[in-house]
C-alpha positions in Angstrom: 0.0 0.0 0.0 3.1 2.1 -0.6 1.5 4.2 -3.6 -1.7 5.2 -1.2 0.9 6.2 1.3 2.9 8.2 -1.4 -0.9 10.1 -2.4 -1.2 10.9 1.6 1.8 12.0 2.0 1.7 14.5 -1.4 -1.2 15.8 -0.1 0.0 16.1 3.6 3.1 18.0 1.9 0.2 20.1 -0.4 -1.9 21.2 2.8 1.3 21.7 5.5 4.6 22.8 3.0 6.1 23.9 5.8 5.9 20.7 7.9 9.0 19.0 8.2 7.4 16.3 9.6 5.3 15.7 6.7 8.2 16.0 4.1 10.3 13.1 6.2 7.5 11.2 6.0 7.4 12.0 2.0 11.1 11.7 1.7 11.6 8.4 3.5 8.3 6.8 1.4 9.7 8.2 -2.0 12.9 6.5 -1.3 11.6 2.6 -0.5 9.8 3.3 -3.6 13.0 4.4 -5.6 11.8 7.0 -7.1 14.8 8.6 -6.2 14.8 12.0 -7.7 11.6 13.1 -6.0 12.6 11.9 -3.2 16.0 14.2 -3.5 13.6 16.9 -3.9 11.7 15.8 -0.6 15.1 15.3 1.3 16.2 18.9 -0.5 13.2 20.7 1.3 13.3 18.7 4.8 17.2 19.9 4.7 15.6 23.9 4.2 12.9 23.2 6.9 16.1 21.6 9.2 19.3 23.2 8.4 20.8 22.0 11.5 19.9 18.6 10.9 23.1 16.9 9.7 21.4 13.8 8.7 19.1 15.0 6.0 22.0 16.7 4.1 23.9 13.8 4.3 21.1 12.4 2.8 20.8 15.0 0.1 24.2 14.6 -0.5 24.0 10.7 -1.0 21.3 11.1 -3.2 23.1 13.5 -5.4 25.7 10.7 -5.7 23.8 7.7 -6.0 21.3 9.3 -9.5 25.0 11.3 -11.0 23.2 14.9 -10.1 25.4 17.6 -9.3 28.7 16.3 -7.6 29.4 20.3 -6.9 26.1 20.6 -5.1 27.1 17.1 -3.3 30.6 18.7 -2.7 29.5 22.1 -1.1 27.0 20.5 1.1 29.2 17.8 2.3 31.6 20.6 3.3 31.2 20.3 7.3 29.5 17.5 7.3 
C-alpha cells in the first residue's frame, strides 16, 4: 500500500509545506519506492525546513551521488558534514 501512502503524503506535503514532519515522511516513502529524484527533492526541502539537521543533508548529498546529479552541489553541502 506504498502508492496510497505516497498520495497521503503528497497531499500532507500540499496542505502543510512547511511541515517538516510531513516531508520526512514524503522523503523516506519516496525513497523505499525508488523513485529517487523526488525523493532528492523531498530530502532537499526537509534539509531547508532543518538546516541544523546533519542527517538530511547527508542524505541530500547521498542522493546526489547515487542518480549522478550535481557532484558540486554534493561537494559544497558535504563541506562540514
Amino acid at each position: 500500500r506504498l502508492h496510497e501512502a505516497a498520495t497521503a503524503t503528497q497531499q500532507w506535503v500540499e496542505l502543510a509545506p512547511d511541515s517538516a514532519r510531513a516531508w520526512k515522511y514524503r522523503a523516506d516513502l519516496l525513497e523505499r519506492l525508488r523513485n529517487l529524484n523526488e525523493a532528492l527533492h523531498a530530502y532537499r526541502r526537509l534539509a531547508e525546513l532543518e538546516p541544523a539537521n546533519r542527517a538530511h543533508r547527508t542524505t541530500v548529498v547521498r542522493l546526489l551521488l547515487t542518480t549522478g546529479q550535481n557532484p558540486d552541489e554534493a561537494a559544497r553541502l558535504a563541506e562540514g558534514l
